[in-house]
N, C-alpha and C positions, 0 to 999 in steps of 0.2 A: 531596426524595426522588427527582425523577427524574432529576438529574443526579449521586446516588449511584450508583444503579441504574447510567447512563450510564458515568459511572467505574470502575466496579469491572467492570461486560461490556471496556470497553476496556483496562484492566491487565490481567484475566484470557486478552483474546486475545492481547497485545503476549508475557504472559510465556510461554504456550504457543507462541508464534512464534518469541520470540528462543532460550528454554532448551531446548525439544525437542529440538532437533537435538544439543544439550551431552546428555544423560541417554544415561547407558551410556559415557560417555567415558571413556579409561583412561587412566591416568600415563603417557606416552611414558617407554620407558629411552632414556638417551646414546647416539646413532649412529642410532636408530631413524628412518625415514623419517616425514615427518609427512602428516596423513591429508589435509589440503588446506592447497596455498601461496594460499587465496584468501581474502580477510576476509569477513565475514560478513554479508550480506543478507539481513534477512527484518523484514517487513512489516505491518504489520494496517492496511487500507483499509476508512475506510468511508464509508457514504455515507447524506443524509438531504435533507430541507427544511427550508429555513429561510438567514437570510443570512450566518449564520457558526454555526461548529460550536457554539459556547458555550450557543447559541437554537435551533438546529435540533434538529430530535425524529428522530432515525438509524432508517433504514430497513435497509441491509443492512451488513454487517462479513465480510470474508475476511481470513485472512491469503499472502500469499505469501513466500516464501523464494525468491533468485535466487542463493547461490552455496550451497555447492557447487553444486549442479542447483538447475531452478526444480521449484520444488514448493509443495505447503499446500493450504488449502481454496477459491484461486482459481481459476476456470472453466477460465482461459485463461493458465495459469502463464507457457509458456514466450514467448507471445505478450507479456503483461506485463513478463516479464523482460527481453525485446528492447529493446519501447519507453523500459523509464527506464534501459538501461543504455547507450540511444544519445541520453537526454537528462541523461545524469551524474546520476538519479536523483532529478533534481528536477522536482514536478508543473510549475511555472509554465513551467520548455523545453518540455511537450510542443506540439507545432504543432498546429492543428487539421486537418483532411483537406481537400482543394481542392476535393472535387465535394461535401460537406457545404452543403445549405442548407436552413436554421432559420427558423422564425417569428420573430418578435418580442416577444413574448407573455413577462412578465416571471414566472415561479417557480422564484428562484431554489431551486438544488440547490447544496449543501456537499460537498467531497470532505475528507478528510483521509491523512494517510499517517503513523504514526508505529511508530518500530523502529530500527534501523540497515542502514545503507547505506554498504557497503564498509568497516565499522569502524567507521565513528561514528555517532554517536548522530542522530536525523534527526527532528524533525515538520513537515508543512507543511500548510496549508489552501487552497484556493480554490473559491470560490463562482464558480458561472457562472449565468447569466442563465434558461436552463431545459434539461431534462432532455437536452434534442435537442444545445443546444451544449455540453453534458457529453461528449455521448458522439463530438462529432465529435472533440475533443480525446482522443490517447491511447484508441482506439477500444481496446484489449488489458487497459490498463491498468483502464478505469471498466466493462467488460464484467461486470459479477459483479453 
């Protein structure tokens, strides 16, 4: 039951992330300019405990949107937007920061990211070690 529950809050935000920005869209006519030359990013992040999303019990969920504009219900949109769209949009490029230092202290924390990303289809996972080396990684991006 709780990875029903789990699934269905995660398709529910995936599809208010990706089709929101679609509702209210009109038929372009022939010649017509088009409303953006830019493919479509948007997002649902989220985050919990545990040492992969499959087993971890999810603590928070945003989504963000980074093309057209960044937007959605992430804290720190455009900050977010920066970071994966200077790490081609993949969690495992984000670097962690250089003046970040973390205990040792093992609880692990799950991130996930699924949606699309510049047109295609995207999921990726990673577990860090705890909360602290979450957030030195992609400080914009894990902020919510």
């Amino acid at each position: 039951m709780r990875n029903t529950a789990r699934w269905a809050a995660t398709l529910g935000l995936t599809a208010a992330a990706v089709c929101g920005p679609l509702t209210g869209a009109a038929v372009a006519s022939p010649g017509a300019t088009p409303a953006s030359l830019y493919a479509p990013s948007a997002l649902v992040l989220t985050v919990g405990r545990g040492y992969s999303a499959a087993l971890a019990t999810p603590e928070r969920a945003v989504t963000l949107t980074c093309a057209p504009a960044p937007s959605g219900s992430h804290p720190a949109a455009a900050l977010a937007c920066a970071e994966l769209g200077l790490a081609g949009g993949d969690l495992a490029a984000l670097a962690p920061r250089e003046d970040a230092v973390c205990t040792r202290e093992y609880d692990p924390v799950v991130v996930t990211a699924e949606g699309v990303w510049q047109g295609r289809r995207v999921f990726a996972e990673r577990t860090f070690a705890n909360a602290c080396v979450k957030n030195a990684h992609g400080a914009g991006v894990f902020a919510f």
